[in-house]
C-alpha positions as CSV (number, residue, x, y, z in Angstrom):
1,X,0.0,0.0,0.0
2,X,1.4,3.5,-1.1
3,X,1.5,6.1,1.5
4,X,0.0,9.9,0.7
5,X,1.9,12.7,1.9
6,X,-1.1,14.8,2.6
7,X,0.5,17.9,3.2
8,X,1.4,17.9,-0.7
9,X,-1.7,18.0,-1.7
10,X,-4.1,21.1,-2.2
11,X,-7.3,21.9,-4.3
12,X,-8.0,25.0,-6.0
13,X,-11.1,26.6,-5.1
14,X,-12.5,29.1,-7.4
15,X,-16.0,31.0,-5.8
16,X,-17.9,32.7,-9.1
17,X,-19.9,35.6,-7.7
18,X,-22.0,38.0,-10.4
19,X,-19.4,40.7,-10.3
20,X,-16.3,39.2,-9.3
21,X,-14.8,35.3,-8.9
22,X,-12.2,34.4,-6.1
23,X,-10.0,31.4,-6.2
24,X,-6.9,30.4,-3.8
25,X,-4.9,26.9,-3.1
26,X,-6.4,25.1,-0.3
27,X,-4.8,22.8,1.7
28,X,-6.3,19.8,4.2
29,X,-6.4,22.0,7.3
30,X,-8.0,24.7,5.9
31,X,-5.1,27.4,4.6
32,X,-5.0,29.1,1.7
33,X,-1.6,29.1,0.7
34,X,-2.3,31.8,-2.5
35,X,-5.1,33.7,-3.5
36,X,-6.6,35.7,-6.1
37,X,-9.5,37.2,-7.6
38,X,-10.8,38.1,-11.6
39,X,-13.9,40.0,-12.7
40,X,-17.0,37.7,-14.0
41,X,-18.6,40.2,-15.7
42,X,-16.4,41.2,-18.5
43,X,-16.2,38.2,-20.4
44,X,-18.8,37.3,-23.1
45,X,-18.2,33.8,-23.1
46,X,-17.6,31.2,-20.5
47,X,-14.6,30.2,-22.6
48,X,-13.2,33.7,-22.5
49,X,-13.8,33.9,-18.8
50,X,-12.1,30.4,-18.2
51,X,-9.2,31.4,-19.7
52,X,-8.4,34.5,-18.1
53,X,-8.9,32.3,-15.1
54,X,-6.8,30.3,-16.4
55,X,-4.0,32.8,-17.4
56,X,-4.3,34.2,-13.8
57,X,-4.2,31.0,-11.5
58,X,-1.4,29.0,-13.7
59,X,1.4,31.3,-12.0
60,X,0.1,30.9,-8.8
61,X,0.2,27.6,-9.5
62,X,3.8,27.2,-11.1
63,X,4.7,29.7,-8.2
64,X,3.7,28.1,-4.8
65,X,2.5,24.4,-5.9
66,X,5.7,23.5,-7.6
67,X,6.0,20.6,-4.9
68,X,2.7,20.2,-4.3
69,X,-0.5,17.5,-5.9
70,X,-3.2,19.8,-7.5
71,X,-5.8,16.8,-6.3
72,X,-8.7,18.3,-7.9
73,X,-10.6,21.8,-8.9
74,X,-13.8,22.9,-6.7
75,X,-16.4,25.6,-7.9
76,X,-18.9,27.2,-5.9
77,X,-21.6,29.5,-8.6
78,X,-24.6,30.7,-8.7
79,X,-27.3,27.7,-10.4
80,X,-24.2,25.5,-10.2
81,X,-25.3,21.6,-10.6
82,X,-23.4,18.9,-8.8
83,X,-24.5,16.0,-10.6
84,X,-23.9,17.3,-14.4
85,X,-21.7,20.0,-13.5
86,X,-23.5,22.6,-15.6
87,X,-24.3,26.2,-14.4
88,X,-27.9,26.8,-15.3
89,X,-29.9,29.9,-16.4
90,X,-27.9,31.8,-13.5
91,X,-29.7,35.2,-13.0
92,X,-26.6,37.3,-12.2
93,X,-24.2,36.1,-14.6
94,X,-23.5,37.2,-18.1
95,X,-23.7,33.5,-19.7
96,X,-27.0,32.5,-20.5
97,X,-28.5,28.7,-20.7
98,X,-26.8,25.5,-19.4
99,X,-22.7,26.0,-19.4
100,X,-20.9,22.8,-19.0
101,X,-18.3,24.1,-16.9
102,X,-16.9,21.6,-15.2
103,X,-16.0,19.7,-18.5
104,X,-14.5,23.0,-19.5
105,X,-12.5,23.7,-16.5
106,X,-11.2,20.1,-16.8
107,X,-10.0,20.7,-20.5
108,X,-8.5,23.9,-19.7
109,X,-6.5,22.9,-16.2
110,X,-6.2,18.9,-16.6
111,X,-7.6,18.3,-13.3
112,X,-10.8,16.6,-12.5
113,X,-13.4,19.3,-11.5
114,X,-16.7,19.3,-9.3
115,X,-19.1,22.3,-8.0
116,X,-22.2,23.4,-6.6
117,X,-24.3,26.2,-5.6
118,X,-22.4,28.5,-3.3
119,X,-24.3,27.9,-0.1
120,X,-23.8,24.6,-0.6
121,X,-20.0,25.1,-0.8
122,X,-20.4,27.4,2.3
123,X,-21.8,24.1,4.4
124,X,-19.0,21.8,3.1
125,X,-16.5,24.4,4.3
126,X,-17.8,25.0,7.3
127,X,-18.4,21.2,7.8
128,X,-14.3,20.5,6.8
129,X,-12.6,23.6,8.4
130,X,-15.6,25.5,10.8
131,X,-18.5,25.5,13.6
132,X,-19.6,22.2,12.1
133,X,-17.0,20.1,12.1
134,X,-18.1,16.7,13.6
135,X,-21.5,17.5,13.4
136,X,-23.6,14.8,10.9
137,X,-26.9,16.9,10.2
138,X,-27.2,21.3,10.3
139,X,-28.6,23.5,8.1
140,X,-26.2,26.6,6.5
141,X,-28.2,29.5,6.0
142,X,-26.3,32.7,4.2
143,X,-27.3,36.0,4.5
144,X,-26.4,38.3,2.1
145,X,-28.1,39.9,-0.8
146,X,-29.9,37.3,-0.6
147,X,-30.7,34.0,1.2
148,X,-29.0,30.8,0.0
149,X,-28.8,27.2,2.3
150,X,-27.2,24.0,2.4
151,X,-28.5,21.3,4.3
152,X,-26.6,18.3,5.5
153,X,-28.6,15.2,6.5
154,X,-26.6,12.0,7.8
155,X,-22.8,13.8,7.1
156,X,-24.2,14.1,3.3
157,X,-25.9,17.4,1.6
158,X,-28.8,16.8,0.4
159,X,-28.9,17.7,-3.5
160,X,-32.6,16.3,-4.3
161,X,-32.9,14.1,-7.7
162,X,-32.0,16.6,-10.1
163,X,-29.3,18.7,-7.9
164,X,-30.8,22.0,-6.6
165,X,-32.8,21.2,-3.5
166,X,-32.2,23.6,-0.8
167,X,-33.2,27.0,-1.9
168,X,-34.6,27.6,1.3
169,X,-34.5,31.1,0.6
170,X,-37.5,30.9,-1.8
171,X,-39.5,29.2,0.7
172,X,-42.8,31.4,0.9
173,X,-43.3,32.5,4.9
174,X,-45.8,35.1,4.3
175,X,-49.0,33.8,1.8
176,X,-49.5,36.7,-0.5
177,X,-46.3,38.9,1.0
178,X,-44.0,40.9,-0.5
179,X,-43.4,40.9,-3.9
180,X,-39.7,39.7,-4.8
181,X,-37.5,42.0,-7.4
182,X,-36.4,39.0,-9.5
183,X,-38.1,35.9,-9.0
184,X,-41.9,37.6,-8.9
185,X,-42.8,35.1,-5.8
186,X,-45.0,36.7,-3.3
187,X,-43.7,36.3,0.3
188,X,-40.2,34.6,0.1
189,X,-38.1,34.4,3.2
190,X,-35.4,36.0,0.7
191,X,-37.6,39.1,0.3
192,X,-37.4,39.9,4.1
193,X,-34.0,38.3,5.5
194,X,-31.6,39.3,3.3
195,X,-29.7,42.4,3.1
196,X,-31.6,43.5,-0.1
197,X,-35.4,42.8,2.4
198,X,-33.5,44.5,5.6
199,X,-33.2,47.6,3.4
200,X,-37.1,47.5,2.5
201,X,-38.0,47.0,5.7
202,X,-36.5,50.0,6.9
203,X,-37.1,52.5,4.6
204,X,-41.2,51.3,4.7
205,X,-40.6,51.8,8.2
206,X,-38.9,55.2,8.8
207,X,-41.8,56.4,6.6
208,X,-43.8,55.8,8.8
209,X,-42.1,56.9,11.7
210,X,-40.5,60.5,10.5
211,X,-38.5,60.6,14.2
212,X,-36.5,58.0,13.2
213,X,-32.8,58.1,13.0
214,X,-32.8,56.2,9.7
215,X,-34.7,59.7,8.2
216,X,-31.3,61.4,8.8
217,X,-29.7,59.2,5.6
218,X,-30.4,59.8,2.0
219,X,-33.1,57.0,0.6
220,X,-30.1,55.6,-1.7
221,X,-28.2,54.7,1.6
222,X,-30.5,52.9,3.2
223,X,-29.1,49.3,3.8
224,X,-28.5,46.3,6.4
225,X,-25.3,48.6,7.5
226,X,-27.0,51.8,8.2
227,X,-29.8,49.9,10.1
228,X,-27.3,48.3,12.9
229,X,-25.7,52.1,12.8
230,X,-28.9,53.3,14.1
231,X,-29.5,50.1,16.1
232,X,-26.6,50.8,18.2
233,X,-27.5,54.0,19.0
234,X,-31.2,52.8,20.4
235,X,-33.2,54.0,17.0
236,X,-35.9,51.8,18.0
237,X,-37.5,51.8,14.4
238,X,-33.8,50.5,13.4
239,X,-34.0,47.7,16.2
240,X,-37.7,46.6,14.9
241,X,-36.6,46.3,11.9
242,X,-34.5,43.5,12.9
243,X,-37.0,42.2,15.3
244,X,-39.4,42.1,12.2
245,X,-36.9,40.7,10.2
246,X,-35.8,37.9,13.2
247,X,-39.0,36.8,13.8
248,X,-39.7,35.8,9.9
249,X,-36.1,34.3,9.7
250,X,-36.9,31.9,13.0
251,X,-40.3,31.5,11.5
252,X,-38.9,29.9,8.5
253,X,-36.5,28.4,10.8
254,X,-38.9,26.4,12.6
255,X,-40.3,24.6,9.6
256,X,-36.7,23.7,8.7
257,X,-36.0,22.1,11.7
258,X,-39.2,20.6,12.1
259,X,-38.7,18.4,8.6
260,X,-34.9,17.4,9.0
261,X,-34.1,17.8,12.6
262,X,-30.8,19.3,12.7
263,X,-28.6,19.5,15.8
264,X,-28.0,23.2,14.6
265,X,-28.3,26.0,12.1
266,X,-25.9,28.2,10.8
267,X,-26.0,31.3,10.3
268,X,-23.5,33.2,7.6
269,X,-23.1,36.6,5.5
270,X,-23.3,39.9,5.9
271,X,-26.5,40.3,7.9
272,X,-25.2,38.6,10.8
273,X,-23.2,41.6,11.9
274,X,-26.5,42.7,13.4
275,X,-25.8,39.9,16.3
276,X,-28.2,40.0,19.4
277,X,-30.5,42.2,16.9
278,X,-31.6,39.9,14.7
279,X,-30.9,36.7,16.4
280,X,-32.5,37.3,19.5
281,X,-35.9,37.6,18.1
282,X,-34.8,34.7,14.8
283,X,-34.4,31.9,18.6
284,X,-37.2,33.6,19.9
285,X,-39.7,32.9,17.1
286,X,-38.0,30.1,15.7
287,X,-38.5,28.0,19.8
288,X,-42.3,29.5,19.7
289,X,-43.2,27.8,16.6
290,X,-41.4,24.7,17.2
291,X,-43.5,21.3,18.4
292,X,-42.4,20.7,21.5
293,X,-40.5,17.3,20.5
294,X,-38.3,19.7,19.0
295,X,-37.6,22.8,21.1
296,X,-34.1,23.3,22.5
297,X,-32.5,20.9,20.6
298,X,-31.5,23.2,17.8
299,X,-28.4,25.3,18.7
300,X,-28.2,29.1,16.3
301,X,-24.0,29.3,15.7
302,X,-22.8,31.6,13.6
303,X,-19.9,30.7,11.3
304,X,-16.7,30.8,12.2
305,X,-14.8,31.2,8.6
306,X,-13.2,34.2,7.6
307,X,-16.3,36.1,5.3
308,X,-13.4,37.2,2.6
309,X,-12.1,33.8,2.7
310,X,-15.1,31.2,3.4
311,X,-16.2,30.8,-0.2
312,X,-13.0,30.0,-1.6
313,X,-12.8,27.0,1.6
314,X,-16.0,26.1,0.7
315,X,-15.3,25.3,-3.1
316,X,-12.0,23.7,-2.2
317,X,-14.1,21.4,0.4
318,X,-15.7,19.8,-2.7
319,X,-12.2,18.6,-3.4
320,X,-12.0,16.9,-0.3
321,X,-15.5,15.6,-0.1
322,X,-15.9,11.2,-0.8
């Protein structure tokens, strides 16, 4: 039986957001050795776009993995499928239809490539290298622009017959709510817990309270950052805002937990900065509308990876992943 020196072998990850794609070489515990980052949006083709990736990791990699095993390529995108690896009728990036990019990438680098949605990536990273190591069965919930999830059942994600189960964030928790910008859905816990639904909140609200702090910003700066400003100084329209937007998020929490019965949930992205603000209220409502079989079981974490740096682990995890 040969014997693998581990610590020669690292994945690249490569995280495709709409406006710009990160990538870094990962090794087993968690480090990225290198790093670097590319605009997505100014390539017409995903051809184009692959090879200026290409152009830009290929020094990295002559640079610091000279010694080292390249064991595999990991991709984290928007409408990313793990079972054909195809990225499919992605909203927010500039290639339309089904890309088969992980035959691409393969032809381009020579290593075997895998990927999946981002929040997916963000659960297998956090499962390798963060808060969930050891743990079997969570839930990875991101909170950003907009909501994205992972869920991990028995040590495995769960990718449904066809690859894109999980978009928790589309789940509808208000019947006839809020109308959301892109999809059209009515009610989505996306329209109201993420950044993009914090921001509507509040400037509904500070209409209709003209004493509020958040009256003192122009309407174009309205966001999930000038909301905690105002939180922290005791706004209370600022703090209901949060307390609005926690109760739907542990709403919507409680009919996760109820139909997979995680030992926790966590929670990821930009939003969380809020802290006691919106998670407070997110336990609070998520305990009330639990069955009692379930209540205090489920443990609220928040990640513990680096926000600049979790998507690139997260991709790289796919590398790692049997």
């Amino acid at each position: 039986m040969s014997v693998v020196d581990l610590s020669k072998q690292v994945a690249l990850g490569i995280d495709i957001g709409g406006t710009n794609t990160k990538f870094g070489l990962v090794n087993h515990r968690g480090e990225i050795l290198v790093k670097g980052s590319i605009p997505t949006d100014q390539y017409a083709t995903p051809e184009a776009f692959i090879e200026a990736l290409h152009q830009n990791i290929l020094p990295l990699i002559e640079e610091y993995g000279v010694e080292k095993i390249i064991e595999g390529i990991g991709v984290g995108a928007p409408n990313a499928n793990y079972y054909s690896g195809t990225i499919e009728q992605a909203p927010n990036l500039p290639w339309k239809g089904i890309i088969h990019f992980a035959d691409l990438m393969t032809e381009k680098f020579g290593h075997p490539c895998k990927m999946t949605n981002d929040a997916n990536a963000a659960a297998l990273g956090e499962m390798m290298y963060g808060a969930a190591r050891g743990m079997k069965d969570f839930i990875m919930i991101t909170l950003g622009t907009g909501v994205g999830s992972g869920i991990v059942s028995g040590g495995h994600l769960i990718y449904g017959h066809d690859g894109f189960a999980g978009e928790l964030g589309h789940t509808i928790v208000k019947p006839g709510g809020r109308k959301h910008w892109s999809t059209g859905s009515e009610g989505s816990l996306e329209s109201y817990a993420s950044a993009t639904g914090i921001a509507i909140t509040a400037k509904k609200m500070r209409a209709e309270f003209p004493e509020s702090m958040l009256n003192q910003y122009p309407e174009d700066t309205i966001n999930s950052k000038t909301v905690h400003e105002c939180a922290l100084k005791g706004d209370p329209v600022a703090i209901e805002v949060f307390r609005y937007t926690g109760q739907k998020l542990g709403e919507a929490l409680a009919n996760f937990v109820m139909f997979s019965s995680p030992e926790a949930i966590l929670l990821f992205g930009g939003v969380i900065k809020a802290g006691d603000f919106i998670l407070k209220p997110a336990k609070l409502h998520m305990e009330r509308n639990l069955l009692p079989i379930f209540r205090n079981k489920v443990k609220l974490v928040f990640s513990e990876l680096d926000e600049a740096d979790a998507a690139i682990l997260g991709a790289s995890a796919l590398v790692w992943e049997k």
